[in-house]
TORMILO-996507 format. One record per residue: residue number from 1; residue in three letters; chain; x, z negated, y negated of N, C-alpha, C in turn. Coordinates in nm, 3 decimals, padded with zeros to 5 digits, m for minus. Example, Ala and Ser with C-alpha at 12.3 -4.5 7.8 and 13.67 -1.06 7.14 Angstrom:
<atoms>
ATOM     i    aa   ch       nxx       nzz       nyy      caxx      cazz      cayy       cxx       czz       cyy
ATOM     1   ALA    A    01.319   m00.780    00.569    01.230   m00.780    00.450    01.320   m00.780    00.330
ATOM     2   SER    A    01.285   m00.708    00.225    01.367   m00.714    00.106    01.290   m00.787   m00.003
</atoms>
This chain:
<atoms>
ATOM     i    aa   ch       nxx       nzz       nyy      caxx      cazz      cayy       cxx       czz       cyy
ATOM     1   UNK    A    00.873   m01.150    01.387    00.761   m01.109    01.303    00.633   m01.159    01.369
ATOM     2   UNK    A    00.573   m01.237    01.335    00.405   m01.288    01.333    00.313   m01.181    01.385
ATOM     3   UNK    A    00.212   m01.221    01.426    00.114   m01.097    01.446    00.017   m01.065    01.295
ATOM     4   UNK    A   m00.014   m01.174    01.211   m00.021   m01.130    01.121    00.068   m01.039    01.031
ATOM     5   UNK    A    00.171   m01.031    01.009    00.254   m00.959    00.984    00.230   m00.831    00.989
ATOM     6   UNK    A    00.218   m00.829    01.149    00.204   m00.677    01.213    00.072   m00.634    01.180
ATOM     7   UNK    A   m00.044   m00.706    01.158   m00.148   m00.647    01.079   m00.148   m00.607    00.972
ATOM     8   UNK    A   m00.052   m00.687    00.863   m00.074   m00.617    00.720    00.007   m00.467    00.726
ATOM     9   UNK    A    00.094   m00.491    00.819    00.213   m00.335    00.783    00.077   m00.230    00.861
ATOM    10   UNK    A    00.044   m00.291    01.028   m00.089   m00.154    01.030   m00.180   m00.122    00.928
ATOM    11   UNK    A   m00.219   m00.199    00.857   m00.351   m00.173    00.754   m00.296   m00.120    00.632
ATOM    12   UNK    A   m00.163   m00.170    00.556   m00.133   m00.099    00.484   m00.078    00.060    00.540
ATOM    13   UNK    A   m00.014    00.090    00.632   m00.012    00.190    00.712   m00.127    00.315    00.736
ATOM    14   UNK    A   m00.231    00.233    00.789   m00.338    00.327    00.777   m00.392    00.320    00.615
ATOM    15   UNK    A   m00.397    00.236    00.497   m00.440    00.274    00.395   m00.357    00.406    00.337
ATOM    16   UNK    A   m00.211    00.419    00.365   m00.109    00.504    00.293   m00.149    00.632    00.356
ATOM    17   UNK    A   m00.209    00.639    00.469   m00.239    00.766    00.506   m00.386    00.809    00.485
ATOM    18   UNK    A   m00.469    00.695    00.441   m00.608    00.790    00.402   m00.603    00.803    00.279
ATOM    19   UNK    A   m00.548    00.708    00.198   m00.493    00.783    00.029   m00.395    00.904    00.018
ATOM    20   UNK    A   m00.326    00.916    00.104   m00.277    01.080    00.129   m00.406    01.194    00.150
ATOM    21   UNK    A   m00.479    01.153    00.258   m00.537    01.261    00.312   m00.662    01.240    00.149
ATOM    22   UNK    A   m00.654    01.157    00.119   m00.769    01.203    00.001   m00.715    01.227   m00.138
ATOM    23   UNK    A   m00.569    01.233   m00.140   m00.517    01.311   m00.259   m00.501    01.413   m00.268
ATOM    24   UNK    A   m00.498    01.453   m00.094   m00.468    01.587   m00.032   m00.640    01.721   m00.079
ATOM    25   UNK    A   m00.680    01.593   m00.065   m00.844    01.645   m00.035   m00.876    01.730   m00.184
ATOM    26   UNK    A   m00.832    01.581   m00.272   m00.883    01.612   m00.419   m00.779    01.739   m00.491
ATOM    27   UNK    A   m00.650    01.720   m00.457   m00.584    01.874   m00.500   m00.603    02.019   m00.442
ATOM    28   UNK    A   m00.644    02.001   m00.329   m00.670    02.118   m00.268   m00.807    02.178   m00.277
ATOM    29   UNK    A   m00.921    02.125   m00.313   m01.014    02.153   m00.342   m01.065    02.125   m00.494
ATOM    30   UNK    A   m01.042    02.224   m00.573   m01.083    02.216   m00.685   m01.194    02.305   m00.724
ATOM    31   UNK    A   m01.296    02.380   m00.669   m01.356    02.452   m00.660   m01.513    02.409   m00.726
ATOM    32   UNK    A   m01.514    02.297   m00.685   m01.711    02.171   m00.707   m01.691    02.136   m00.826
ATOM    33   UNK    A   m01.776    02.048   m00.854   m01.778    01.972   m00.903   m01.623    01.855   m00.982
ATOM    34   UNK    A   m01.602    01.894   m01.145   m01.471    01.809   m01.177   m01.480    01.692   m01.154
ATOM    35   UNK    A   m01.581    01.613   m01.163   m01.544    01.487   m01.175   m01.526    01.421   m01.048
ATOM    36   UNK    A   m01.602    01.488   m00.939   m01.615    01.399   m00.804   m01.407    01.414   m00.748
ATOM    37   UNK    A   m01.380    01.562   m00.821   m01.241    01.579   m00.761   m01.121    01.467   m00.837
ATOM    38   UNK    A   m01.202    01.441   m00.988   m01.095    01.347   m01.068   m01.096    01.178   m00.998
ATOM    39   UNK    A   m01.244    01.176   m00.956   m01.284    01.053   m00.890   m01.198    01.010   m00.761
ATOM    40   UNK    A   m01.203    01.167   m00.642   m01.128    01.094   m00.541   m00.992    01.087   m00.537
ATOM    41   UNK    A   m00.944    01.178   m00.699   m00.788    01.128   m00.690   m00.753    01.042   m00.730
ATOM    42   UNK    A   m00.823    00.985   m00.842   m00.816    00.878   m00.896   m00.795    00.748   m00.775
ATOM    43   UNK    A   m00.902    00.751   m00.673   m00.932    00.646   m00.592   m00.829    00.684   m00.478
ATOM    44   UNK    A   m00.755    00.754   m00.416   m00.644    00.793   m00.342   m00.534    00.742   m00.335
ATOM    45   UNK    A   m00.540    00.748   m00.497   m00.361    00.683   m00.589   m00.396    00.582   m00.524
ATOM    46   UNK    A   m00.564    00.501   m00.613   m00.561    00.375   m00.536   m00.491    00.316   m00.448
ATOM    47   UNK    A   m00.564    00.364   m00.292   m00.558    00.335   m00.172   m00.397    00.342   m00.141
ATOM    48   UNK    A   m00.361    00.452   m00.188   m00.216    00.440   m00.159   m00.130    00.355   m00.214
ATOM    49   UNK    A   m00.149    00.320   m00.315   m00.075    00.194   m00.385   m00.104    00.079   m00.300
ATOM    50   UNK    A   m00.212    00.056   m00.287   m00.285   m00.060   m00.188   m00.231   m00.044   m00.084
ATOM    51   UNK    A   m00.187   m00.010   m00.016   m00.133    00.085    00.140    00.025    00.008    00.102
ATOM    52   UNK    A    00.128    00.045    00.042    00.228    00.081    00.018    00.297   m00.047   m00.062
ATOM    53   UNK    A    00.189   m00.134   m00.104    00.192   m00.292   m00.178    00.231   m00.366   m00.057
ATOM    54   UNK    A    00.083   m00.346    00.011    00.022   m00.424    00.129    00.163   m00.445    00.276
ATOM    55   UNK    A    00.249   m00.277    00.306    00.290   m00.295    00.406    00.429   m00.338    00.362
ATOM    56   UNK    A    00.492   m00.311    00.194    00.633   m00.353    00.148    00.624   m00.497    00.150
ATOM    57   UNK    A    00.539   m00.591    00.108    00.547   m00.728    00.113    00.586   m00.761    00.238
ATOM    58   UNK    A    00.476   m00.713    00.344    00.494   m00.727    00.496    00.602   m00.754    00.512
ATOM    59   UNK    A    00.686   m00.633    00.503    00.802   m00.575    00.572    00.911   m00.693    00.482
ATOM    60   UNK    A    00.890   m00.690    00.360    00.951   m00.812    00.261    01.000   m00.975    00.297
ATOM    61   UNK    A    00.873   m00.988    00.378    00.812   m01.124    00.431    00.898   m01.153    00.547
ATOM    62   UNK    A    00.885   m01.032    00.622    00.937   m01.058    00.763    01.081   m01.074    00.777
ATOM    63   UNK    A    01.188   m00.961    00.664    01.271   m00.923    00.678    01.366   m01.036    00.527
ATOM    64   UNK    A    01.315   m01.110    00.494    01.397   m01.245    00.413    01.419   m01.379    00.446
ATOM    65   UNK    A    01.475   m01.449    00.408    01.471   m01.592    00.413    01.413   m01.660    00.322
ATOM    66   UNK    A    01.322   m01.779    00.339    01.265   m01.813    00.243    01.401   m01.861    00.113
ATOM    67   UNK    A    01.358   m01.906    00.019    01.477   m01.987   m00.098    01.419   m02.131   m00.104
ATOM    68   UNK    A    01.532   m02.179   m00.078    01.532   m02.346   m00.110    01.555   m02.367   m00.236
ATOM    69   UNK    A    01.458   m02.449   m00.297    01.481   m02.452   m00.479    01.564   m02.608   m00.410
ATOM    70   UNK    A    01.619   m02.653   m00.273    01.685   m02.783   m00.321    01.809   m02.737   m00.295
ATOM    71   UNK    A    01.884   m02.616   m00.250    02.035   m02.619   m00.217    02.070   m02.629   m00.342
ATOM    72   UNK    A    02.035   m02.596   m00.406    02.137   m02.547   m00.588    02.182   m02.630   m00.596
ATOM    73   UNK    A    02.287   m02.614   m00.726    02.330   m02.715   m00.804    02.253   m02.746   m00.944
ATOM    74   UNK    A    02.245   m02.941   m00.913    02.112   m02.925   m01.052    02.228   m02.954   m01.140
ATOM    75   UNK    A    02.160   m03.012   m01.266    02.241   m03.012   m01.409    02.243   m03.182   m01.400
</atoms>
């Protein structure tokens, strides 16, 4: 595995955990203001999707072989 590699799985890593801690944020506090709470869940999902994209490719990347479009059999 590359050291780039190992950067995207940390960064998606730390994105999956601050979109936790701010989904965490926005369900547990429903008390303020609705929209700022619809806002940071909204933006949480985000991050966590972004998080969870970011470190599966990684891990995708590292852990395949590329495909040769020349082994096949052509027609």
């Amino acid at each position: 595995m590359s050291g780039a590699n190992i950067l995207f799985i940390v960064v998606g890593g730390i994105a999956i955990l601050i979109g936790l801690v701010m989904l965490a944020t926005s369900l547990r506090n429903r008390d303020g203001d609705q929209r700022k709470h619809t806002a940071l869940l909204m933006v949480g999902m985000m991050v966590l999707a972004f998080g969870l994209i970011l470190a599966g490719f990684a891990i995708a990347y590292a852990t395949t072989d590329p495909y040769d479009f020349n082994e096949g059999t052509g027609q």
